[in-house]
Gaussian input, Z-matrix of N, CA and C with variables (Angstrom, degrees):
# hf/3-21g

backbone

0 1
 N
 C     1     B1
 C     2     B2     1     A1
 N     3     B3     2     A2     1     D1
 C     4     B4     3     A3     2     D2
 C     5     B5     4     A4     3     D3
 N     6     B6     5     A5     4     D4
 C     7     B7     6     A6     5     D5
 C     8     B8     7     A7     6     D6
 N     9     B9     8     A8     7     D7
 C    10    B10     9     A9     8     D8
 C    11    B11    10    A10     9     D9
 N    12    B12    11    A11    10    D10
 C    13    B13    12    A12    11    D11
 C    14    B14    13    A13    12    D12
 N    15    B15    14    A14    13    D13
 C    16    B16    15    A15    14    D14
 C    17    B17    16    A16    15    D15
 N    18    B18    17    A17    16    D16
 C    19    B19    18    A18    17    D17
 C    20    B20    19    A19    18    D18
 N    21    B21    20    A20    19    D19
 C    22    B22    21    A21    20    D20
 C    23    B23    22    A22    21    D21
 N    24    B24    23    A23    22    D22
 C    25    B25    24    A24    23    D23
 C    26    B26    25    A25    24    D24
 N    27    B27    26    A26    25    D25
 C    28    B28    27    A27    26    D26
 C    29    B29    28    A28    27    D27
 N    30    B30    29    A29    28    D28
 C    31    B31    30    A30    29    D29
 C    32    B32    31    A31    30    D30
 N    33    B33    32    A32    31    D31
 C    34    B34    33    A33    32    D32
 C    35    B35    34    A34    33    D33
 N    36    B36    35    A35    34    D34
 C    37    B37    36    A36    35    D35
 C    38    B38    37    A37    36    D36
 N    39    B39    38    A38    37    D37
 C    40    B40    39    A39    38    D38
 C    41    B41    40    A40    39    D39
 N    42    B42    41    A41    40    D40
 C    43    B43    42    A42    41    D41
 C    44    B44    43    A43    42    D42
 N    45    B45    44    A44    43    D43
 C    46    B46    45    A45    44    D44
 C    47    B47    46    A46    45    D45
 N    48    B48    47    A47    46    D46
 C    49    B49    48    A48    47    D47
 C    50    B50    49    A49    48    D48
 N    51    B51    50    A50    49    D49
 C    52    B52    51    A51    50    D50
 C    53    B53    52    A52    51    D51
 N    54    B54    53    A53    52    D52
 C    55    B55    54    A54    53    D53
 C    56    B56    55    A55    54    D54
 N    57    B57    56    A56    55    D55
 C    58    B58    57    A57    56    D56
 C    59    B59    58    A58    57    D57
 N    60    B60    59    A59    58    D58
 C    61    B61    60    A60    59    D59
 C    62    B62    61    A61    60    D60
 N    63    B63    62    A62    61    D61
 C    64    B64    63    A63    62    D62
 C    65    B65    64    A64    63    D63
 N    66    B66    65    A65    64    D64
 C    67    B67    66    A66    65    D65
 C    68    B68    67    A67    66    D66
 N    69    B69    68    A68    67    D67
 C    70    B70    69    A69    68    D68
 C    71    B71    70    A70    69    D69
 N    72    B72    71    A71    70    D70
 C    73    B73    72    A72    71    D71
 C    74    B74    73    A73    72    D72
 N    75    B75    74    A74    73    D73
 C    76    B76    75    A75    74    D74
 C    77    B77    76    A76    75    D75
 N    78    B78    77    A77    76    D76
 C    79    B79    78    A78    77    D77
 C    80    B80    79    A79    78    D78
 N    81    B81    80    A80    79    D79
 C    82    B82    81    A81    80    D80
 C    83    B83    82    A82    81    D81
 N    84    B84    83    A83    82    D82
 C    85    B85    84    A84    83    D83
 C    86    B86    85    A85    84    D84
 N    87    B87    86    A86    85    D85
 C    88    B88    87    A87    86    D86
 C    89    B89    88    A88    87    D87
 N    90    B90    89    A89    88    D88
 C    91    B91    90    A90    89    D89
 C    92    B92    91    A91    90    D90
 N    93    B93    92    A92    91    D91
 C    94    B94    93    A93    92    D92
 C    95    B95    94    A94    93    D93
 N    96    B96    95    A95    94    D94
 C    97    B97    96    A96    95    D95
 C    98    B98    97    A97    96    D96
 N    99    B99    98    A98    97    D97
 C   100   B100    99    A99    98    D98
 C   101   B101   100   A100    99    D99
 N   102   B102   101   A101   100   D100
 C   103   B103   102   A102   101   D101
 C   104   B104   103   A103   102   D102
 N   105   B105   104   A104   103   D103
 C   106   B106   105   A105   104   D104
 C   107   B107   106   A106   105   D105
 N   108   B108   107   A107   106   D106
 C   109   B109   108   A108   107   D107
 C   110   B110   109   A109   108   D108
 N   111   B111   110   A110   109   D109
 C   112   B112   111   A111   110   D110
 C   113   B113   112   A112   111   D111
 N   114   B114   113   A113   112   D112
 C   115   B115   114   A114   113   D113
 C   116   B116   115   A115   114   D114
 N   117   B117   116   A116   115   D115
 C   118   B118   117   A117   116   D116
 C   119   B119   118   A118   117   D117
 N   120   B120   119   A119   118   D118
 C   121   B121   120   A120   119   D119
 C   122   B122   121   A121   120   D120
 N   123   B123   122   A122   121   D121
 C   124   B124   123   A123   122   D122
 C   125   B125   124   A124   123   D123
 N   126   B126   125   A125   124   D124
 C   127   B127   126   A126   125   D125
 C   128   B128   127   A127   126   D126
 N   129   B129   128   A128   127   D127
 C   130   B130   129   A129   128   D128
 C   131   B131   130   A130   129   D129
 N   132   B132   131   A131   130   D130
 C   133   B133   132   A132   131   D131
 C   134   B134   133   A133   132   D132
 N   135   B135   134   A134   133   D133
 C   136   B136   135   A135   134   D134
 C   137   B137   136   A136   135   D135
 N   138   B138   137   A137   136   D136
 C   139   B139   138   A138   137   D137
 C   140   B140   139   A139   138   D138
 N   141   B141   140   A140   139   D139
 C   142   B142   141   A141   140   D140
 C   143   B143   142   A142   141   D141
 N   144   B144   143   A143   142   D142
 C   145   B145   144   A144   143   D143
 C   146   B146   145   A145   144   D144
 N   147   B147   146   A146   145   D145
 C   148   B148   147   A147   146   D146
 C   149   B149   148   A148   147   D147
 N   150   B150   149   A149   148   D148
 C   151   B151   150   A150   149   D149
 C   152   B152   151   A151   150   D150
 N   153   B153   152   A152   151   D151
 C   154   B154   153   A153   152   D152
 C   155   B155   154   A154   153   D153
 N   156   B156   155   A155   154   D154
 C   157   B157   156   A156   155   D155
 C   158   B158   157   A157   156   D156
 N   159   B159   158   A158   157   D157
 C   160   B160   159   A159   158   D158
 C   161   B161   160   A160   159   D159
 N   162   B162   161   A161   160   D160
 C   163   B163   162   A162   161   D161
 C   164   B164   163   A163   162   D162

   B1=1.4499
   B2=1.5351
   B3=1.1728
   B4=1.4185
   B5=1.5590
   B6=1.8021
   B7=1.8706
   B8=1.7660
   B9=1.4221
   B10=1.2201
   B11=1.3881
   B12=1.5847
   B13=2.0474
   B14=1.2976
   B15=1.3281
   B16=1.1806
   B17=1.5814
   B18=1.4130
   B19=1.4878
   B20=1.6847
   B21=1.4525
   B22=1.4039
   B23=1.6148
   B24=1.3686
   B25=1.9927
   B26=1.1290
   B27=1.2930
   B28=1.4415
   B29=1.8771
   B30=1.0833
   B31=1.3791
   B32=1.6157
   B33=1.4509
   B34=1.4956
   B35=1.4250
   B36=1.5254
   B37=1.5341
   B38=1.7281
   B39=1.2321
   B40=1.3483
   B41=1.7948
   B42=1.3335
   B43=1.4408
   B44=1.8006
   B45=1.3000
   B46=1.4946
   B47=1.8547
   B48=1.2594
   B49=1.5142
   B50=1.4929
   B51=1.4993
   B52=1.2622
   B53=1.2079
   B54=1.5195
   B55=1.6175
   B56=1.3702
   B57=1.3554
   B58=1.5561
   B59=1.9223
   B60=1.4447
   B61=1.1825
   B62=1.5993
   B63=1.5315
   B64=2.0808
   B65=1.6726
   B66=1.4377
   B67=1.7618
   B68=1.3072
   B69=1.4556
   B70=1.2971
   B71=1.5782
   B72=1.2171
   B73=1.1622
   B74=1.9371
   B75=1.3101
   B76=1.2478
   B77=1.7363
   B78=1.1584
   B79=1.4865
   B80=1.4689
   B81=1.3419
   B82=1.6921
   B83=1.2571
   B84=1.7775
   B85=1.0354
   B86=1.8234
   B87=0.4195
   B88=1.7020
   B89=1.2088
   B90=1.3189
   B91=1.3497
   B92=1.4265
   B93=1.4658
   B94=1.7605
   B95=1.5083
   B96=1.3453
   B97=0.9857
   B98=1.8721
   B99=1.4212
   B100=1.7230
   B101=1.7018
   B102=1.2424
   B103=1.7978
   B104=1.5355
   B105=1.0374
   B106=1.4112
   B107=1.3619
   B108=1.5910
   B109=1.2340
   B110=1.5306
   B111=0.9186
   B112=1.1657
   B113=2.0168
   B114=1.6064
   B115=1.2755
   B116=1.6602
   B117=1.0946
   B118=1.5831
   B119=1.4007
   B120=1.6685
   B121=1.3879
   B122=1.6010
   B123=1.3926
   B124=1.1584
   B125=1.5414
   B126=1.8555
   B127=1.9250
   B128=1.4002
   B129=1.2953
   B130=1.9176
   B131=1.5802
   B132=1.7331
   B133=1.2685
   B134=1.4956
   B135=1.4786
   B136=1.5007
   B137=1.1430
   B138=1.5135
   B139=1.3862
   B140=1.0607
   B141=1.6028
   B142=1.4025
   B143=1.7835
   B144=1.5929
   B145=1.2858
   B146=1.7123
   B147=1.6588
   B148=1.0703
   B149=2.4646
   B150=1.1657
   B151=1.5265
   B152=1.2588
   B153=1.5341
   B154=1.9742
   B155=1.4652
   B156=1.2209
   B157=1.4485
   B158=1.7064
   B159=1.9600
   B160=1.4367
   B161=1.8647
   B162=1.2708
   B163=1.9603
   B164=1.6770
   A1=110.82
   A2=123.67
   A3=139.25
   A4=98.58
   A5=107.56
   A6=124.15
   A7=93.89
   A8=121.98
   A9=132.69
   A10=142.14
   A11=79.85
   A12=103.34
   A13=112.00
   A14=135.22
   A15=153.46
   A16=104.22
   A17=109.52
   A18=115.31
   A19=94.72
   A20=122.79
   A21=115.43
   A22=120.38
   A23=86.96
   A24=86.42
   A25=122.42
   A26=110.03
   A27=112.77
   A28=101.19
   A29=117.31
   A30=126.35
   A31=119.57
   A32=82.55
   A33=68.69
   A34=129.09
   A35=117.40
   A36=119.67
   A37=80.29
   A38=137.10
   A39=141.77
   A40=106.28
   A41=98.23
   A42=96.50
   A43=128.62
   A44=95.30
   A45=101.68
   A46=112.86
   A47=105.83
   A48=121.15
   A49=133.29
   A50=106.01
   A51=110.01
   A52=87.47
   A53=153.82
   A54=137.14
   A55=93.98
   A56=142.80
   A57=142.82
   A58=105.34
   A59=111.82
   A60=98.25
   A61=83.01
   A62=99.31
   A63=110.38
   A64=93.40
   A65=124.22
   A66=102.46
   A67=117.71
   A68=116.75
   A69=122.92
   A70=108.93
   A71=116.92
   A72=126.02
   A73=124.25
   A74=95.81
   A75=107.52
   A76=128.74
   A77=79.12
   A78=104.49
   A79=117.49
   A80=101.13
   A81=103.43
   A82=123.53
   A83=137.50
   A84=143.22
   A85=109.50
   A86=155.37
   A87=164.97
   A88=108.57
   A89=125.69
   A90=116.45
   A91=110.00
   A92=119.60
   A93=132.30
   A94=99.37
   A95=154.18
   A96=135.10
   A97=92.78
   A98=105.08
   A99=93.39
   A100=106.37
   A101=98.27
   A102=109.01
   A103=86.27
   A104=114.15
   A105=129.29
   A106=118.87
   A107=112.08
   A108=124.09
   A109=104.00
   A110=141.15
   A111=159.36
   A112=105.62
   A113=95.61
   A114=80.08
   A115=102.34
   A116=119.40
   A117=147.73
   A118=89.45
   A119=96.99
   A120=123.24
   A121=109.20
   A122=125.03
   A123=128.59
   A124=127.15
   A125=106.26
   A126=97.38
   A127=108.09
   A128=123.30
   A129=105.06
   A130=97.00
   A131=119.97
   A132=96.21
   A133=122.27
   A134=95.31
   A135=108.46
   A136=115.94
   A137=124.16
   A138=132.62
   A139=97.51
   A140=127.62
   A141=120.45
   A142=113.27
   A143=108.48
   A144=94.49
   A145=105.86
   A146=140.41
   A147=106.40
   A148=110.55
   A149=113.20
   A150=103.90
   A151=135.42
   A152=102.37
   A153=108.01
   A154=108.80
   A155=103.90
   A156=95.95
   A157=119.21
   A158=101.20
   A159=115.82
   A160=89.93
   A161=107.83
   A162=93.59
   A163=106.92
   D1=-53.44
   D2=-171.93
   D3=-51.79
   D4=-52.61
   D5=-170.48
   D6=-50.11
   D7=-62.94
   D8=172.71
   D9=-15.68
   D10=-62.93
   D11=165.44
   D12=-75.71
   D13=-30.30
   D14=-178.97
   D15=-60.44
   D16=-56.31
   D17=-164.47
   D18=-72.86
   D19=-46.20
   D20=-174.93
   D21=-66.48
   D22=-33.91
   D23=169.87
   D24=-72.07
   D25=-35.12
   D26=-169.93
   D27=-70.72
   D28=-30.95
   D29=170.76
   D30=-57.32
   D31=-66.33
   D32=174.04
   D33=-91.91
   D34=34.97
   D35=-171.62
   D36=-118.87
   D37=-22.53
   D38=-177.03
   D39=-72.89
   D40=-66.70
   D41=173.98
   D42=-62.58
   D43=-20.87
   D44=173.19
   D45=-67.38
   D46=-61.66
   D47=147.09
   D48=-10.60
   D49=-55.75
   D50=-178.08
   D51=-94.01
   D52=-56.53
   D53=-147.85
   D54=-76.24
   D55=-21.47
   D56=169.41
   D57=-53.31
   D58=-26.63
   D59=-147.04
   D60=-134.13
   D61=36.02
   D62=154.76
   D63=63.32
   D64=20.64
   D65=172.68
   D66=-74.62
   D67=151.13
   D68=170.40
   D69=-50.01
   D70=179.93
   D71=161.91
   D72=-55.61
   D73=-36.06
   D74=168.57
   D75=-51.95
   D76=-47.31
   D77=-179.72
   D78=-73.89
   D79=-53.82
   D80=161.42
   D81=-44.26
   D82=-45.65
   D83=133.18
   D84=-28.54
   D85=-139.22
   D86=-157.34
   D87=-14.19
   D88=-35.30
   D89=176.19
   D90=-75.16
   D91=-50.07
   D92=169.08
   D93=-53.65
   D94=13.08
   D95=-176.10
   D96=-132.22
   D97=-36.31
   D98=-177.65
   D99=-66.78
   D100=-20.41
   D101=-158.75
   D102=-70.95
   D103=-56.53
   D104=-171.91
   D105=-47.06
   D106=-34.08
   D107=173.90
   D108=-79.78
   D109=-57.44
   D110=-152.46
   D111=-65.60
   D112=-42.68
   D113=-164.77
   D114=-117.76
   D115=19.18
   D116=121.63
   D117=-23.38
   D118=-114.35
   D119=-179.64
   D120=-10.13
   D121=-64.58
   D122=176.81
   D123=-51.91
   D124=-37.00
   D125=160.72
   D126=-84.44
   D127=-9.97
   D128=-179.00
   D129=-56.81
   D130=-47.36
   D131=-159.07
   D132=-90.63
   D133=5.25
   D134=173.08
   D135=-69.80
   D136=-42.52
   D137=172.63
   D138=-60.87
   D139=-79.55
   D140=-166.31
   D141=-28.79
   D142=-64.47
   D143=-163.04
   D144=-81.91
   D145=-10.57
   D146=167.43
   D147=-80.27
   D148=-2.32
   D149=157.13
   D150=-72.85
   D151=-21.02
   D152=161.29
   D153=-74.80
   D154=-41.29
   D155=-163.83
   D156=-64.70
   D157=-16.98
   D158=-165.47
   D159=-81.91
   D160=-30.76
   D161=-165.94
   D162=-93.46

């Protein structure tokens, strides 16, 4: 769930980002997609480490 919200925020905090800062369409894409990766990446290990911490 956390990976989920992660991937949509990070999306749309990426594309918001780049259309703030006059990108083409292209760009809007690539930035919403690194963000996306990025903050992915950032709930996998949130889950991971708040599920160790739960057992």
């Amino acid at each position: 769930m956390i990976v989920i919200l992660g991937a949509v925020l990070g999306a749309a905090l990426g594309a918001f980002v780049a259309y703030r800062r006059k990108g083409k369409l292209a760009d809007i894409l690539q930035y919403a997609f690194v963000y996306c990766l990025i903050f992915t990446l950032a709930g996998l290990f949130a889950t991971l480490i708040i599920h160790r911490m739960s057992v």
